[in-house]
C-alpha positions as CSV (number, residue, x, y, z in Angstrom):
1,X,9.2,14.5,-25.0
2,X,7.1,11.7,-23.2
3,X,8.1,9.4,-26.7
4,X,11.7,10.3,-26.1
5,X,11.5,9.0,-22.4
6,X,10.2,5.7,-23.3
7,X,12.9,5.3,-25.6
8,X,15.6,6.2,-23.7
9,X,14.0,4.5,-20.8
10,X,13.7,1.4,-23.0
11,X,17.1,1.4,-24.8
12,X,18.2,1.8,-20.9
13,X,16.3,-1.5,-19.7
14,X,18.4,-3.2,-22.9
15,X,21.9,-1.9,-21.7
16,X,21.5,-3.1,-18.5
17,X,20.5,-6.6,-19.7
18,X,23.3,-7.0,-22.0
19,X,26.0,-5.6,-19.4
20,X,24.1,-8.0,-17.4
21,X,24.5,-10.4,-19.2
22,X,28.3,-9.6,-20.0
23,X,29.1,-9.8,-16.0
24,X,27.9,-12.8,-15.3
25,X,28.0,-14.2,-11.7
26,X,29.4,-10.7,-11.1
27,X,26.8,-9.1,-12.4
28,X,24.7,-6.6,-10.1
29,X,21.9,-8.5,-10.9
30,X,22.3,-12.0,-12.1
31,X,20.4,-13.1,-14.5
32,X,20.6,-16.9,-14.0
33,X,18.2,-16.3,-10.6
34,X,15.3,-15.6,-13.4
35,X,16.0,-19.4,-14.5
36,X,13.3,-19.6,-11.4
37,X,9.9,-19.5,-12.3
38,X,8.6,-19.0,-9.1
39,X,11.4,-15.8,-8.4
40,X,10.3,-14.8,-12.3
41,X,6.6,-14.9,-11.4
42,X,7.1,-13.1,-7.8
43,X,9.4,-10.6,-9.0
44,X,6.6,-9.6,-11.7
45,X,4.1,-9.9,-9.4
46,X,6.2,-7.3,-7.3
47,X,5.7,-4.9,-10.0
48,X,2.3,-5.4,-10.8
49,X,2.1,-4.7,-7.2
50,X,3.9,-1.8,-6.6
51,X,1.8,-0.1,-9.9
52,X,-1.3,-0.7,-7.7
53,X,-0.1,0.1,-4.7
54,X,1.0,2.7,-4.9
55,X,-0.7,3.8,-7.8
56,X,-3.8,3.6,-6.3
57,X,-3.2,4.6,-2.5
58,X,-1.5,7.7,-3.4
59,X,-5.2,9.1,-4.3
60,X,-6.1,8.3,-0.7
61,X,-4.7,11.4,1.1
62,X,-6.2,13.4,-1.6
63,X,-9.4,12.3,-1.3
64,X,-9.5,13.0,2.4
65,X,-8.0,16.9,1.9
66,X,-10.0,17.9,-0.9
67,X,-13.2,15.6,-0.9
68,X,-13.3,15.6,3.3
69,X,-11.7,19.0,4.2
70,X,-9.0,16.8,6.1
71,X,-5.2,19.0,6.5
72,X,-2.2,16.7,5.5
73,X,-1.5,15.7,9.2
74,X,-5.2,14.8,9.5
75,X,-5.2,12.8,6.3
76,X,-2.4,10.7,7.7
77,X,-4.1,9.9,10.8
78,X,-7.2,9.0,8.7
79,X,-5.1,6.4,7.1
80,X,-4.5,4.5,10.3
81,X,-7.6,1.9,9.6
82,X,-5.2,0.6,6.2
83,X,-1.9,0.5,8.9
84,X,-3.9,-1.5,11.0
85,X,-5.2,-4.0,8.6
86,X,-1.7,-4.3,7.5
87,X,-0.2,-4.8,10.3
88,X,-2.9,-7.1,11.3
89,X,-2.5,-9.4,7.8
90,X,0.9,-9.3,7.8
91,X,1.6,-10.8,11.5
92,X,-1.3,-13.5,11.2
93,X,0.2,-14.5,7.2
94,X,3.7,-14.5,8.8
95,X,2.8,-17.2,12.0
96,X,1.2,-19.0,9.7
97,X,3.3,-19.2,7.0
98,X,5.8,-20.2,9.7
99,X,3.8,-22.9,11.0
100,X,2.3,-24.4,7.7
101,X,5.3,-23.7,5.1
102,X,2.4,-22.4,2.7
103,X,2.7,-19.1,1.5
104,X,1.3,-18.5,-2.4
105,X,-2.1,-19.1,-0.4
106,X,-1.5,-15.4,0.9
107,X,-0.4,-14.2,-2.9
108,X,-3.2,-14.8,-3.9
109,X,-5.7,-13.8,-1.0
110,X,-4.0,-10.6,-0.9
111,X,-4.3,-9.2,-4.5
112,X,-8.1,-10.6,-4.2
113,X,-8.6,-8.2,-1.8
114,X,-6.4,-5.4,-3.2
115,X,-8.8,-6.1,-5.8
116,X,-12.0,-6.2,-3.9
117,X,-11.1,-3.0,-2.2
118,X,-10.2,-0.9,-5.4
119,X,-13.6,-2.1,-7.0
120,X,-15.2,-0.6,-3.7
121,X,-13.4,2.4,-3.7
122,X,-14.6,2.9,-7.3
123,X,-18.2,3.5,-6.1
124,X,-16.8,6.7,-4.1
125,X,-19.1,9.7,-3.6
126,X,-18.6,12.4,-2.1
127,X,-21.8,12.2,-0.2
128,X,-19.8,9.1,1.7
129,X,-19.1,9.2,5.2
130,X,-15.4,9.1,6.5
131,X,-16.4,5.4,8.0
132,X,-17.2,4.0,4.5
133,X,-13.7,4.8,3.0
134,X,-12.1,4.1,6.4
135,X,-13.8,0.2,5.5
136,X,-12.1,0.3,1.8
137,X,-8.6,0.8,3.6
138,X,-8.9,-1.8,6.3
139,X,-9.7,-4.4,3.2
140,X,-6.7,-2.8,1.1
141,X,-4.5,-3.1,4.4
142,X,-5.4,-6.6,4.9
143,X,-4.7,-7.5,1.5
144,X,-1.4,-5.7,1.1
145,X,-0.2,-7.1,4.6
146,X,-0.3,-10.5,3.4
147,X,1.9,-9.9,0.6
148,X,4.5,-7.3,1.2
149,X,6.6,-10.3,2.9
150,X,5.4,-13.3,1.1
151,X,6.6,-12.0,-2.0
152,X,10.0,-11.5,-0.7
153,X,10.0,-15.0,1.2
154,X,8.9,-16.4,-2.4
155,X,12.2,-14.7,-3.9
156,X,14.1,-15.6,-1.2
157,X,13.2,-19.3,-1.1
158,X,13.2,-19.8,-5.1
159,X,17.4,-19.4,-5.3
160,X,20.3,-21.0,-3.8
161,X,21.3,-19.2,-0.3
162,X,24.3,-17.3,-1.8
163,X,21.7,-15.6,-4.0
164,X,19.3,-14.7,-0.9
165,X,21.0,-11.4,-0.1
166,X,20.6,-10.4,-4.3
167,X,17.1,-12.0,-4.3
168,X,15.6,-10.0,-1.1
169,X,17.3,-6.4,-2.5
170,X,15.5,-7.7,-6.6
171,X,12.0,-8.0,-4.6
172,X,12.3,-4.7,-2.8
173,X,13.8,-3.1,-5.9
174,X,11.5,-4.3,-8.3
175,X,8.2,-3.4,-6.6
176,X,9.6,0.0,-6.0
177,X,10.0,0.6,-9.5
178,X,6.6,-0.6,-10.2
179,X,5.8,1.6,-7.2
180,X,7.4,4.8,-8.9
181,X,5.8,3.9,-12.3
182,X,2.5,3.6,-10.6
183,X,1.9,7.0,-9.0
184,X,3.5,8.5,-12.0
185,X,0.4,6.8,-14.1
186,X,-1.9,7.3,-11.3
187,X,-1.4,10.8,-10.9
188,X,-1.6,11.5,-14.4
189,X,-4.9,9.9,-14.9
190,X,-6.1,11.6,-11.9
191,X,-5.5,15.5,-12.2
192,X,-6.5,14.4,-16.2
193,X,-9.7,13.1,-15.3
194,X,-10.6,16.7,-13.2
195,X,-9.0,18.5,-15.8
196,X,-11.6,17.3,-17.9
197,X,-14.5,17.8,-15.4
198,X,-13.1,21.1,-14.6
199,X,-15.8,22.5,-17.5
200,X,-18.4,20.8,-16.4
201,X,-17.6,21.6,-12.8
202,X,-17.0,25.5,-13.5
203,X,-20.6,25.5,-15.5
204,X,-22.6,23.9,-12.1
205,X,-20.8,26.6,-9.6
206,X,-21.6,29.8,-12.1
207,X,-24.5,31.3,-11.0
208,X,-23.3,30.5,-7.6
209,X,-20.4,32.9,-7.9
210,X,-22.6,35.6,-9.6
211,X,-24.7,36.1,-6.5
212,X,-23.2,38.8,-4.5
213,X,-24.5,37.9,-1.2
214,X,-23.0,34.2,-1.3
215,X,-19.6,35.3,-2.8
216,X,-19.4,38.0,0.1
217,X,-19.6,35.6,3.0
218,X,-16.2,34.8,5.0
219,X,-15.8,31.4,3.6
220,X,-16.1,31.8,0.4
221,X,-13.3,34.6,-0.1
222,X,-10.6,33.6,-2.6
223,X,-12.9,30.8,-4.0
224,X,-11.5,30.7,-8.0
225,X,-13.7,32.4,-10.1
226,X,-12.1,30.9,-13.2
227,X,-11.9,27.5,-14.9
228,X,-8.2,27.9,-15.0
229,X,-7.6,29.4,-11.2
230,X,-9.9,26.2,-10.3
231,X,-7.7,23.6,-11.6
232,X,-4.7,25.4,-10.5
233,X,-5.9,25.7,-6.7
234,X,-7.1,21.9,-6.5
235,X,-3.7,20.5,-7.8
236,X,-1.6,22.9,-4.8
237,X,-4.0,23.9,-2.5
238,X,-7.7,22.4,-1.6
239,X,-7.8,24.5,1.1
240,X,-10.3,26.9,0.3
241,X,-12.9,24.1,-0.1
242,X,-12.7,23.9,3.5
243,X,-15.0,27.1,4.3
244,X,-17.0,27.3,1.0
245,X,-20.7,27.4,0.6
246,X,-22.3,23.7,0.0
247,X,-23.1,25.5,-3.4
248,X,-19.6,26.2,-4.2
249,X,-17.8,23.2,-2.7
250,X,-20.2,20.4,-3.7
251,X,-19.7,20.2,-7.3
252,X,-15.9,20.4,-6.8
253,X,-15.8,17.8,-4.1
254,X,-18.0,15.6,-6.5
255,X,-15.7,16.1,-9.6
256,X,-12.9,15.2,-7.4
257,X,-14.6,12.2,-6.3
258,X,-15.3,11.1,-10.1
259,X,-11.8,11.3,-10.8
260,X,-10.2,9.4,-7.5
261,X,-12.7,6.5,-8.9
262,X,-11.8,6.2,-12.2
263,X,-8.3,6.0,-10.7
264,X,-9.3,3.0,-8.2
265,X,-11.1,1.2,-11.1
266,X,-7.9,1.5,-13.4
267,X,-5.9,0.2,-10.3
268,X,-8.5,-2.3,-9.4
269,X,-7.7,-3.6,-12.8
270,X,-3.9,-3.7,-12.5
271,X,-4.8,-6.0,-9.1
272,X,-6.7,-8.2,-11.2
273,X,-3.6,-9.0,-13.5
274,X,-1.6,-9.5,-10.6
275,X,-4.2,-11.9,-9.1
276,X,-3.5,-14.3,-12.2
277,X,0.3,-13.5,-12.1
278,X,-0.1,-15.6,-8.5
279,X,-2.3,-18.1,-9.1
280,X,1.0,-19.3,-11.3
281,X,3.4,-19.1,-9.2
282,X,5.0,-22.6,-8.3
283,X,4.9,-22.8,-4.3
284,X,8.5,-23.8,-3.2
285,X,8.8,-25.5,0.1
286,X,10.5,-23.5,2.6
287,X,13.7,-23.8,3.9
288,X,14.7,-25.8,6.9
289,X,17.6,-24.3,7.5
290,X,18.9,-20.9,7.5
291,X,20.8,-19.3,4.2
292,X,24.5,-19.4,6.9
293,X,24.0,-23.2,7.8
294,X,23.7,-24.2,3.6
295,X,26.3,-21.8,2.5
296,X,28.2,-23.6,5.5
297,X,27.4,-27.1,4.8
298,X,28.0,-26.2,0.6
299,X,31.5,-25.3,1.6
300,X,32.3,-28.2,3.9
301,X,31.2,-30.8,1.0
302,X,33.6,-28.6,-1.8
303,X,36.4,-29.2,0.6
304,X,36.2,-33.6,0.6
């Protein structure tokens, strides 16, 4: 079934280029804007991006339910430290972007630290403190806030202005697909990964749930007693980790663990590609005037 997807996924990609193709300055999404390189390179880099991204951050709130007992709403608030680097990064890049007219600078300080922050989140333990992820998220924030606009700037200032409209929707478009392909990956390689441990997991928490005395205390009602019920629970609800012996909970939280890393390393690794993508993007100069005043001026000179 996954073979068939790829296909028709792939014979899909090749429709749309050659109807594409076919429609010309009509077409939904004209091809002539990849002439570029610099709106080729960004619009890749988009989807390198949105694979990490997303890939990666989406084993965040898991991390903090099953690994730190957090509820969904807590997990959320957790999360503030990455908003605030982000919103941080992103206001600081945009002045001075604004001021300067330099932007790839920010491409590529960004993805280093996506990177940096991945590799550091690929040390996790569950013996960590909520403080020492809470740092890995302030460095992913920072890094993502200087490039969520500086990649749609580069698209933008890399075409003619009737094609800025098109070019802003590509960026956004484009890194929500990589976005989409990304947790799909992610995910998989994650709940995979604990599948596996799942065994090994079950084999350290056995004698545990053969003592009577343990298994009979308040929290540790409804704890799975099988491999199966195990994987089943963590992938729909972690909540019974909340309450559960250290003897019970432990090894779980530190399979869990395991498996978030091996997903921040594989994302780490996608940010690394992505880091090369922008050191090769050509840096335009930015506009002096706004997309309505060239449009303007472009139709005044077709009229003499």
């Amino acid at each position: 079934e996954a073979i068939i997807s790829y296909l028709v996924g792939g014979l899909g990609i090749i429709a749309f280029v050659i109807v594409e193709r076919v429609m010309g300055a009509d077409a939904l999404l004209p091809l002539h804007l990849f002439k570029s390189r610099t709106f080729t390179l960004s619009t890749v880099l988009g989807v390198i991006i949105g694979v990490g991204m997303f890939g990666g951050m989406i084993s965040l709130p898991l991390v903090l339910q099953i690994v730190y007992g957090a509820t969904p709403t807590e997990a959320g608030y957790l999360m503030i430290p990455m908003v605030f680097g982000l919103m941080t990064a992103s206001i600081v890049s945009g002045r001075i972007t604004s001021k300067t007219g330099k932007y790839k600078i920010f491409m590529v300080l960004g993805t280093a630290l996506m990177a940096l922050s991945y590799f550091y989140l690929s040390t996790l333990n569950y013996t960590w403190s909520i403080w020492q992820v809470s740092v890995g998220m302030v460095v992913m924030g920072l890094g993502l806030g200087q490039m969520m606009q500086t990649l749609t700037i580069a698209s933008q200032n890399a075409v003619e202005a009737k094609d800025i409209g098109v070019a802003t929707s590509s960026a956004t478009f484009f890194r929500q697909m990589g976005g989409t392909l990304g947790v799909a990956v992610f995910l998989s390689i994650l709940f995979n990964n604990m599948a596996d441990r799942v065994p090994n997991v079950f084999a350290k928490i056995a004698p545990s749930l053969k003592d009577q005395a343990l298994m009979a205390l308040p929290g540790n009602k409804g704890f799975p007693t099988t491999p199966m019920e195990l994987g089943g629970r963590l992938s729909t609800d972690s909540s019974f980790l909340k309450n559960a012996s250290p003897e019970l909970a432990n090894p779980v939280k530190q399979g869990f663990a395991e498996s978030a890393a091996n997903v921040f390393v594989s994302a780490s690794l996608v940010v690394v590609i992505a880091f090369v993508v922008a050191i090769f993007v050509k840096e335009i100069a930015l506009r002096t005037k706004s997309g309505f005043q060239e449009r303007a001026e472009d139709a005044a000179a077709s009229m003499h």
